[in-house]
C-alpha atoms as a printed R data frame, in Angstrom:
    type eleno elety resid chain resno       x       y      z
1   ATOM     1    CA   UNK     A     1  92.950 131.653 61.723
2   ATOM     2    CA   UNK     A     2  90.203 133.345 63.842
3   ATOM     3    CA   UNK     A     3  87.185 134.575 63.280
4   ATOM     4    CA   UNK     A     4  86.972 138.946 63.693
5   ATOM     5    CA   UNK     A     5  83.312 139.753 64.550
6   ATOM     6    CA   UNK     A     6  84.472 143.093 64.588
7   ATOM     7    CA   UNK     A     7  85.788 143.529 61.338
8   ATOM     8    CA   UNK     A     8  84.913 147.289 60.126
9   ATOM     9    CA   UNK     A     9  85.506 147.858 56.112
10  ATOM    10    CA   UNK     A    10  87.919 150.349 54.917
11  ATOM    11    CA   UNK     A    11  85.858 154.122 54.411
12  ATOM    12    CA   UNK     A    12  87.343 154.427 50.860
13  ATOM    13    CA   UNK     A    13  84.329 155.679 48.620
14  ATOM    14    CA   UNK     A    14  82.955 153.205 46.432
15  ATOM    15    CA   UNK     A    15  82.960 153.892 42.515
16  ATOM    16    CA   UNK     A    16  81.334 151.324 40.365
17  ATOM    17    CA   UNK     A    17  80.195 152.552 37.319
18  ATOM    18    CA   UNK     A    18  76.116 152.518 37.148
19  ATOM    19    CA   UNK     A    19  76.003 151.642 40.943
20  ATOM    20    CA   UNK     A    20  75.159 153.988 43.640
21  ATOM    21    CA   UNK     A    21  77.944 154.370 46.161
22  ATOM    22    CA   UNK     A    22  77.215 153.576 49.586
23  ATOM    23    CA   UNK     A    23  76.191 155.679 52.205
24  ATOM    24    CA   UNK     A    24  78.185 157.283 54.659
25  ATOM    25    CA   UNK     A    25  76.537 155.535 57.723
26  ATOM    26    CA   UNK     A    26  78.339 152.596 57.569
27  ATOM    27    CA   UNK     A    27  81.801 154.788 57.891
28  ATOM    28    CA   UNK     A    28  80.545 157.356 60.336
29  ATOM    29    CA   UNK     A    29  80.313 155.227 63.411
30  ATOM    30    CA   UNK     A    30  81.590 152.227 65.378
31  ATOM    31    CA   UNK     A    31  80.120 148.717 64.929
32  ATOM    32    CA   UNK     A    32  78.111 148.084 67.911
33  ATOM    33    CA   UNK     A    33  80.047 144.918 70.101
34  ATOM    34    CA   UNK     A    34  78.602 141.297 68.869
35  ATOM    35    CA   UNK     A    35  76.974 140.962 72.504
36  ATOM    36    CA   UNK     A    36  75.486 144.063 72.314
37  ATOM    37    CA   UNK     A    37  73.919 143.353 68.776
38  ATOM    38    CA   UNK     A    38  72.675 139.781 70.261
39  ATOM    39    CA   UNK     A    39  71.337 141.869 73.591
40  ATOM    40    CA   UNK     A    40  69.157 143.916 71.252
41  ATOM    41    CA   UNK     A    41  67.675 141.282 68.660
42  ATOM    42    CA   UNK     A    42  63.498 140.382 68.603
43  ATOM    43    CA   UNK     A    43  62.494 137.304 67.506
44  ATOM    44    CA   UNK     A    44  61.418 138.443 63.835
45  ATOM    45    CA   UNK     A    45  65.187 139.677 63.480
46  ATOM    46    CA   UNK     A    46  66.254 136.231 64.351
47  ATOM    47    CA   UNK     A    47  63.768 134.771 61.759
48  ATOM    48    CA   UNK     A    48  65.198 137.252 59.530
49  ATOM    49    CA   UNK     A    49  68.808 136.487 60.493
50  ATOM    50    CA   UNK     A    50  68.112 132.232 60.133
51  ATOM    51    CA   UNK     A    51  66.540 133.156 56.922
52  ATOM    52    CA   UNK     A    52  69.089 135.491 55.361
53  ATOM    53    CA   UNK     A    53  72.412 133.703 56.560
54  ATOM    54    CA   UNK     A    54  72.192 130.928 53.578
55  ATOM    55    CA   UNK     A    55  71.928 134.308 51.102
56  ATOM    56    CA   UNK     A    56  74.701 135.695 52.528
57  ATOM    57    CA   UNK     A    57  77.015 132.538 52.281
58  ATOM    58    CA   UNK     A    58  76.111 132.172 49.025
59  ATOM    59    CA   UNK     A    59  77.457 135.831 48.293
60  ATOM    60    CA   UNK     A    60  80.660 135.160 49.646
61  ATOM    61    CA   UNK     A    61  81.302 132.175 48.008
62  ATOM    62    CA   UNK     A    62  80.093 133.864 44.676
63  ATOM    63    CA   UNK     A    63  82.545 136.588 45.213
64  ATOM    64    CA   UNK     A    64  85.263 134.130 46.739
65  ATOM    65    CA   UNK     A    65  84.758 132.148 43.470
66  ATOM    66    CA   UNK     A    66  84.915 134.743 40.984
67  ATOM    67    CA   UNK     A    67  88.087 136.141 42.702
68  ATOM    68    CA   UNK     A    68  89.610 133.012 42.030
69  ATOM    69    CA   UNK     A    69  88.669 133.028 38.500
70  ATOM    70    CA   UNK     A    70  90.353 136.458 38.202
71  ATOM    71    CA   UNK     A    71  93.123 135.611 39.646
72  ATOM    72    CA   UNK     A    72  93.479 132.950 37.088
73  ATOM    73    CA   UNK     A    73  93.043 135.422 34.440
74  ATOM    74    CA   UNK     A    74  95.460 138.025 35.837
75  ATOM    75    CA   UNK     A    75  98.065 135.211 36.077
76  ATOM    76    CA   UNK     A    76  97.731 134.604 32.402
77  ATOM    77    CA   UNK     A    77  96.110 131.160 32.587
78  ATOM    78    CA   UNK     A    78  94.628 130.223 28.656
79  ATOM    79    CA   UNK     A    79  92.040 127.637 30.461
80  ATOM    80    CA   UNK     A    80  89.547 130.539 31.391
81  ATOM    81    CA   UNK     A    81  86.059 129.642 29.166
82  ATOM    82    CA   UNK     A    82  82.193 131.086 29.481
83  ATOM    83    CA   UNK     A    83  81.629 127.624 30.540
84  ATOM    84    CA   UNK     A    84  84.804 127.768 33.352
85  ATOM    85    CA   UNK     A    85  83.058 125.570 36.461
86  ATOM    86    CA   UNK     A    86  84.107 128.585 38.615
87  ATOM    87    CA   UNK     A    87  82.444 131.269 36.557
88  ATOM    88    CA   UNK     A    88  79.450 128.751 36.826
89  ATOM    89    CA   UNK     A    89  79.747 128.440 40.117
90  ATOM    90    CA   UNK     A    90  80.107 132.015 41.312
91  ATOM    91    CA   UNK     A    91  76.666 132.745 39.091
92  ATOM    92    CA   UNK     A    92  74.626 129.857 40.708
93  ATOM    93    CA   UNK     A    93  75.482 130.780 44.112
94  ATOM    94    CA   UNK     A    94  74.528 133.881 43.499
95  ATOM    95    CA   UNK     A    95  71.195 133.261 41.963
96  ATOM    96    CA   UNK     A    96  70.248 131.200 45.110
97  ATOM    97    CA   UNK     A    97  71.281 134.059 47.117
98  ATOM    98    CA   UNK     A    98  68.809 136.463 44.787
99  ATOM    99    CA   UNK     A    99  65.597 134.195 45.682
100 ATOM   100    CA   UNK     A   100  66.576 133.963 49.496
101 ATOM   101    CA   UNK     A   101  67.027 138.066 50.069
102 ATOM   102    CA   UNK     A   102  63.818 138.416 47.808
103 ATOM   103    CA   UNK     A   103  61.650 136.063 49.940
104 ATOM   104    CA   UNK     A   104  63.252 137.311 53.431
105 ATOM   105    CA   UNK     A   105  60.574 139.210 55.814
106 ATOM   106    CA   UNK     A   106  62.624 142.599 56.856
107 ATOM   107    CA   UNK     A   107  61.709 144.134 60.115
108 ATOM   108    CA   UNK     A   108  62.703 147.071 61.156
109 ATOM   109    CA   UNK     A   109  65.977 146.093 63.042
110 ATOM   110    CA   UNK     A   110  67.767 144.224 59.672
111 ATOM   111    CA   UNK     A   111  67.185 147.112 57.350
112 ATOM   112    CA   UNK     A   112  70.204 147.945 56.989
113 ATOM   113    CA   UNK     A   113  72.098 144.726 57.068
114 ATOM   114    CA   UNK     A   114  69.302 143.986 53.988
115 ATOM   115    CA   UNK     A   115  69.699 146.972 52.042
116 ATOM   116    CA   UNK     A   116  74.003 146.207 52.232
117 ATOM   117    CA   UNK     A   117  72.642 142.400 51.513
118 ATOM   118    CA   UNK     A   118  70.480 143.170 48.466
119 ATOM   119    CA   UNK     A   119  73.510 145.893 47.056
120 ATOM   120    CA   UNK     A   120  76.615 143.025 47.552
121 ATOM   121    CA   UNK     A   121  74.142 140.828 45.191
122 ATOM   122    CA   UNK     A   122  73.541 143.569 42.488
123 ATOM   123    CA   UNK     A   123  77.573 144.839 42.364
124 ATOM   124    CA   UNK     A   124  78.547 140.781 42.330
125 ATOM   125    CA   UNK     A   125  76.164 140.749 39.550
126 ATOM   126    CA   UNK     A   126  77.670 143.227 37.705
127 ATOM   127    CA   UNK     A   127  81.507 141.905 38.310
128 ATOM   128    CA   UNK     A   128  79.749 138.632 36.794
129 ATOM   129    CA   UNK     A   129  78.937 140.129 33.845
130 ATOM   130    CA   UNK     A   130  81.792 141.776 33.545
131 ATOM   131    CA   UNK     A   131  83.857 138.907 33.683
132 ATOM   132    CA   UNK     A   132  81.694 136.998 31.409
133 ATOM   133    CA   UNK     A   133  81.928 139.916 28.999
134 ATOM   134    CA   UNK     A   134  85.678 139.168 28.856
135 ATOM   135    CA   UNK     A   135  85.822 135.454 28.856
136 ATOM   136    CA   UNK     A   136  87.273 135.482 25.496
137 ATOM   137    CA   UNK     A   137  89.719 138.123 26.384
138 ATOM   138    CA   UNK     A   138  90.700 136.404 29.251
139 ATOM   139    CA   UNK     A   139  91.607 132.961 27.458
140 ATOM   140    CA   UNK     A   140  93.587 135.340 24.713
141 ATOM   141    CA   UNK     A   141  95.810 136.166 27.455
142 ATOM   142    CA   UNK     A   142  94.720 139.331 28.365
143 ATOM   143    CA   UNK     A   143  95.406 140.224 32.277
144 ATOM   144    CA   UNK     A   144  93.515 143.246 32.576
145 ATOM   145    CA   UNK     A   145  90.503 142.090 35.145
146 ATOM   146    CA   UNK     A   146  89.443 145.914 36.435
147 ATOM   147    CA   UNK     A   147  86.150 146.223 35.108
148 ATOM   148    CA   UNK     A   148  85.322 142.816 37.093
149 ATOM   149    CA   UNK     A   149  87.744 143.918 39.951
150 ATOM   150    CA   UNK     A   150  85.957 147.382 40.785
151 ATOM   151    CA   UNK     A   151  82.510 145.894 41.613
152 ATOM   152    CA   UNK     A   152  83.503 142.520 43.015
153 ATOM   153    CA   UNK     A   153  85.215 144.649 45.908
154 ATOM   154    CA   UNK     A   154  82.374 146.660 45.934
155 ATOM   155    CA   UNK     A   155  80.322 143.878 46.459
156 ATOM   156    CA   UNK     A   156  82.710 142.343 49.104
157 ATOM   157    CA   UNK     A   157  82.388 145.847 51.023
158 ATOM   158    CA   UNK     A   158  78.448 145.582 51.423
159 ATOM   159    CA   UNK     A   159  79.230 142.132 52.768
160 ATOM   160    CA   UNK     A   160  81.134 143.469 55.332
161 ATOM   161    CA   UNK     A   161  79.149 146.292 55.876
162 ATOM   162    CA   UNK     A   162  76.331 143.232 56.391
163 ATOM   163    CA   UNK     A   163  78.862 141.367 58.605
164 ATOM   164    CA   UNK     A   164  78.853 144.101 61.259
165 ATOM   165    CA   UNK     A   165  75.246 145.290 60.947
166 ATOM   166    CA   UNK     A   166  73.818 141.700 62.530
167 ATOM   167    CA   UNK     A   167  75.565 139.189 64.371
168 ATOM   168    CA   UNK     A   168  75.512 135.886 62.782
169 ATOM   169    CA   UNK     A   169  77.389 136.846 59.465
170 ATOM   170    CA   UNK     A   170  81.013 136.712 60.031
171 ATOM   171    CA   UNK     A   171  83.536 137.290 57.595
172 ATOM   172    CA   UNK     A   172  87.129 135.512 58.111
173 ATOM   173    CA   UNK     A   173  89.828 137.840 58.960
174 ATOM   174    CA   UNK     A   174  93.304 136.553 57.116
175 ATOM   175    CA   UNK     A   175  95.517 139.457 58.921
176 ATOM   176    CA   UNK     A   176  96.780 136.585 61.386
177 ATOM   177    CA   UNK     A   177  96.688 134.011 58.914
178 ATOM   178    CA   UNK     A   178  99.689 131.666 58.175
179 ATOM   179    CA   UNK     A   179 100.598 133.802 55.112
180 ATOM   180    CA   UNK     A   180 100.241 137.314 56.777
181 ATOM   181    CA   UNK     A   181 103.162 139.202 57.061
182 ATOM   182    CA   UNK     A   182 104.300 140.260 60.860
183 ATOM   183    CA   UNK     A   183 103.871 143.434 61.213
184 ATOM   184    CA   UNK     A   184 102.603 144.347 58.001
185 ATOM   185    CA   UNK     A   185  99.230 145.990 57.569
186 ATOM   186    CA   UNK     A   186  96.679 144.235 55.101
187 ATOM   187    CA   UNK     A   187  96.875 145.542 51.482
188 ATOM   188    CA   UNK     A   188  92.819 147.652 51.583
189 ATOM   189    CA   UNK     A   189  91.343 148.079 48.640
């Protein structure tokens, strides 16, 4: 497994109901090289970038977690409670991640890697909900996890959109992973 500093998201349009989609600018151009981006940083957007990384951890493991929950759910597993440790998990995460993008000083040259920060927590906030909403659901059997689905991507794109925008926030790439089929493009979503 490796780790793909140059990962670029898919430009599929993002539709989450009640969340702005994102804007074009992340789909319009090339990711500037990693050494390039580290060529180009001032010290405040190092602060910025030691200060933010913790909040943008926490994201991914939010959204990691609550991807495993629904994939639980959409395999039909009864076990799946409001109180599930992963549901629990995925919310406390990203609550930590909430007060460290709030307190972060922005200059001018993490902007944009903020504003994709600050959207990946509000869209994995609304896949929470979501999912809590159908806890019950979920341990009745029901397999239908779209309405958490939608956003949680959503939320995963901003973090990639944040992985290429500053160096420091890398995002594992599982296309040459053990499991990957040869030859086979990754399924995008």
């Amino acid at each position: 497994m490796r780790i793909d500093h140059s990962l670029r998201p898919d430009p599929a349009p993002l539709s989450v109901a009640g969340v702005a989609p994102a804007a074009s600018c992340c789909d319009d151009h090339a990711a500037p090289a990693p050494d390039e981006l580290a060529r180009s940083l001032d010290d405040a957007t190092v602060a910025y970038v030691l200060a933010t990384r913790q909040a943008f951890d926490g994201l991914r493991r939010a959204a990691s977690q609550l991807a495993g929950l629904l994939a639980l759910a959409a395999s039909g597993a009864k076990s799946i409670t409001q109180e599930h440790a992963m549901l629990e998990a995925a919310r406390q995460a990203r609550a930590e991640a909430i007060d460290a993008i709030a307190s972060a000083t922005v200059p001018a040259r993490a902007r944009h890697h903020h504003r994709h920060l600050s959207e990946a927590a509000q869209v994995i906030g609304i896949a929470l909900q979501q999912a809590g909403a159908s806890m019950h659901h979920y341990a009745a059997g029901r397999r239908d996890v779209d309405a958490a689905l939608a956003p949680l991507r959503a939320g995963y794109r901003h973090l990639q959109w944040a992985a290429a925008a500053l160096p420091g926030f890398e995002l594992i790439d599982f296309q040459n992973a053990c499991c990957a089929v040869p030859g086979q493009e990754p399924a995008r979503y």
